[in-house]
C-alpha positions in Angstrom: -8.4 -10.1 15.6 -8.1 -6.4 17.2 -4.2 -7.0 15.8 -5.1 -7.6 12.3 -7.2 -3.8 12.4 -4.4 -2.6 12.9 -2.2 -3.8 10.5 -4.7 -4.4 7.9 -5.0 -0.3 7.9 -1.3 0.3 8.2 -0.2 -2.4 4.8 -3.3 -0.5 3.0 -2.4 2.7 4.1 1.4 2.3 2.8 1.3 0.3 -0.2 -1.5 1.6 -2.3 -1.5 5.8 -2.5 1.9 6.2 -2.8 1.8 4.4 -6.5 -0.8 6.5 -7.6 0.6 9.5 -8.7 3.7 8.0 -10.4 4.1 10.3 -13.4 4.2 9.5 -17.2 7.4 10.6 -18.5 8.4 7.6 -20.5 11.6 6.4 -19.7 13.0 9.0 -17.1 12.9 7.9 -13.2 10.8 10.3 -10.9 9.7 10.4 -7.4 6.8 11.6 -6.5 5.3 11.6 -2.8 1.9 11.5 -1.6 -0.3 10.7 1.5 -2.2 7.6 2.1 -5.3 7.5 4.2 -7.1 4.2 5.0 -10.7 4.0 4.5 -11.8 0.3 4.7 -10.4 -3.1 5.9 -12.1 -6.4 5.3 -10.4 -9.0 7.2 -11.2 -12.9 6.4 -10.2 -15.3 9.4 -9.4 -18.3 7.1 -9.0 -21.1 9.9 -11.5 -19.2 12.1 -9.3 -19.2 15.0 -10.0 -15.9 16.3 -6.6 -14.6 15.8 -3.9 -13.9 13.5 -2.8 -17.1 11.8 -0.4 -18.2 9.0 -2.9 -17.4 6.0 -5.5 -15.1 7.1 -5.3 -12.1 5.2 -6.9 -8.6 4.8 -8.3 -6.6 1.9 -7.7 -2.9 2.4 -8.4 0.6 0.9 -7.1 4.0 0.6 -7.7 7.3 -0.6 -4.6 9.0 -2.1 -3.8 12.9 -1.7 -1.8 15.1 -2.8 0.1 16.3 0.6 0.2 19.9 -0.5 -3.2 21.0 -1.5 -5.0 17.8 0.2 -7.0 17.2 -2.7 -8.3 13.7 -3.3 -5.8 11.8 -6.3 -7.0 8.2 -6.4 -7.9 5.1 -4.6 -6.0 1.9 -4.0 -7.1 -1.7 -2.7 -4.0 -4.2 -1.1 -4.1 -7.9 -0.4 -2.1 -9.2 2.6 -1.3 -12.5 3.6 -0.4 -13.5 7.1 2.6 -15.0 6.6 4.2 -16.0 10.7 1.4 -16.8 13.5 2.0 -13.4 15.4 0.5 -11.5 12.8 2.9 -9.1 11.8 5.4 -10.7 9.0 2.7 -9.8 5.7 2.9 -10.8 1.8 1.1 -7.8 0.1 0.2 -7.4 -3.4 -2.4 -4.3 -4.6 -3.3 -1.2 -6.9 -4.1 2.3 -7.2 -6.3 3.6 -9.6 -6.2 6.6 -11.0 -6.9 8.8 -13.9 -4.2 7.8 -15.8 -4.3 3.9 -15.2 -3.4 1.8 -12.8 0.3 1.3 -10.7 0.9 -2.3 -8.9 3.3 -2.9 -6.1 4.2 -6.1 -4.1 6.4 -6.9 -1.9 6.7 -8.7 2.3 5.7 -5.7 4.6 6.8 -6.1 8.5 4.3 -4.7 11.5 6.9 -4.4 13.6 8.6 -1.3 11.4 8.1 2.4 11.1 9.1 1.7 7.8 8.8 -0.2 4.9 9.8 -0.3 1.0 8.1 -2.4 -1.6 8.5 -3.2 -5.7 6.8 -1.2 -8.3 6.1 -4.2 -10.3 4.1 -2.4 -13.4 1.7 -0.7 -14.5 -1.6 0.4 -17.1 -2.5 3.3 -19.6 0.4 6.1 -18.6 1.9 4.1 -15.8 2.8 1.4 -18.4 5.7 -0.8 -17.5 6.3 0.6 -14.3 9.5 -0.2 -12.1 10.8 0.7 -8.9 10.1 1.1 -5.4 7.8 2.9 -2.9 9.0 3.9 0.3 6.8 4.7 3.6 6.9 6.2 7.0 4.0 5.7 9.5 2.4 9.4 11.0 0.1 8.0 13.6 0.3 5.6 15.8 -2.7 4.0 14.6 -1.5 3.4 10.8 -4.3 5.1 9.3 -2.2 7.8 7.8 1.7 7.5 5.5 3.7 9.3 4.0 5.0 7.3 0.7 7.8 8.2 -1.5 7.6 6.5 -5.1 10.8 6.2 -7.0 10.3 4.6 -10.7 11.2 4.5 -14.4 8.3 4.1 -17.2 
């Protein structure tokens, strides 16, 4: 289950706080990046095998921050479904929240990549039908830090 850690804090880490500072401007794409630090991981064995397993999954979450100034934006929560039994192929769906509403992404997320880009598949309040994607690069070697890059249209 030591795996799963792992990976549970590197899909929360890159899917949720790069959503969360998408900006409002109705119709126009922008990109905005931020810095996603995990915070929490609940992982659920679901056939209680004692390691990673088509169907397990992990519930994750993340504080968002502005990179520049380091000031605290918003949190996120991601939902990640083992998807191969090594543990490392994921089907992820979560949110950020923030003061503004709330940003959704989803998407299949690989372990095994430095990487990764998801969907932006909507939104609430200013973040209101949402579209796009969110890209991520890993910092650590842990996956308890990202750098995201959200690219959408409102």
């Amino acid at each position: 289950m030591r795996a799963k850690h792992v990976i549970g804090f590197l899909v929360v880490a890159a899917i949720v706080p790069s959503l969360a500072f998408a900006g409002s401007s109705a119709g126009s794409r922008s990109s905005i990046q931020i810095l996603g630090k995990a915070t929490g991981l609940t992982l659920v064995d679901a056939d209680k095998s004692g390691k990673p397993s088509v169907g397990d999954y992990e519930i994750g979450k993340v504080t968002l921050v502005d990179p520049a100034s380091g000031e605290t934006m918003g949190h996120g929560v991601v939902n990640c479904t083992i998807l191969n039994s090594s543990g490392t192929e994921f089907m992820c769906s979560g949110y950020n929240q923030l003061r503004g509403g709330e940003l959704m992404v989803a998407g299949r997320f690989s372990a095994l990549s430095k990487t990764y880009r998801l969907a932006i598949v909507g939104g609430t309040g200013d973040y209101a039908g949402a579209r796009g994607w969110e890209s991520g690069t890993w910092l650590d070697a842990k996956f308890t830090k990202v750098r995201i890059v959200d690219t959408f249209s409102t």
